[in-house]
C-alpha positions, 0 to 999 in steps of 0.5 A: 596638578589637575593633568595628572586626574585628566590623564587617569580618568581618560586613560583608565575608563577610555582604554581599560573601561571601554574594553571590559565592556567591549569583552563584557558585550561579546561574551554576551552576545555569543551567549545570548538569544539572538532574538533577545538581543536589542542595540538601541540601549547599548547606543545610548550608553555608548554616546553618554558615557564617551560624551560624559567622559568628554565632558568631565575632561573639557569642562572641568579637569582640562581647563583646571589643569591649564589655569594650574599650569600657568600658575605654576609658571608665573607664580611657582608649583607650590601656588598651583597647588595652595588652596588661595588657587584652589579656592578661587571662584573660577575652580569652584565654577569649573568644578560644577560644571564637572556634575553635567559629565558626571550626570551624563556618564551615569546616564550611560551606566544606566543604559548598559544595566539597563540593556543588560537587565533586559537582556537577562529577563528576555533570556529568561522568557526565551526559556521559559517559553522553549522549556514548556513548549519542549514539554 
């Protein structure tokens, strides 16, 4: 059923996920020049990808879940799972609308390479700049 995808999705990136990143930027920061340090792309990253998390959950896995479920009571488990369920317009409908959490979540991955791209290059300026003026 659907609930089972809910559940692994929003367990393993929101507890698991979250915290490699989180041990990910405090290596980093203790590593990193702090004048090369710059939060506004690690807050849009943050936001999109908790929201595209978010969203993915409530648009599509939550609500195909709970039309499962139902099914699964009135008409029994095996109708939750045949494909003249799956195949109704409503699922399909619901699995589109997954691509706006999906786009979303991208987003924020983005966001972090991109504030961990900026942070490298600006490292490496920083010393380049201290290596010649040390010279």
């Amino acid at each position: 059923m659907n609930t089972t995808p809910l559940h692994g999705h929003t367990a393993l990136f929101g507890v698991y996920g979250m915290l490699g990143i989180g041990l990910l930027l405090t290596c980093m920061k203790r590593l990193a020049n702090p004048a090369c340090w710059d939060d506004r792309l690690l807050k849009w990253a943050f936001c999109s990808l908790n929201g595209g998390l978010a969203a993915m959950a409530l648009t599509t896995l939550l609500p195909i879940g709970v039309l499962q479920g139902i099914a699964s009571a009135s008409e029994g488990y095996w109708y939750a799972r045949s494909p003249e369920f799956i195949h109704q317009p409503i699922i399909h409908t619901l699995v589109w609308l997954r691509m706006v959490g999906d786009i979303i979540f991208g987003l924020g991955a983005l966001a972090l390479a991109g504030f961990m791209a900026k942070l490298a290059l600006g490292q490496r300026k920083f010393n380049a700049n201290n290596i010649a003026m040390d010279e």
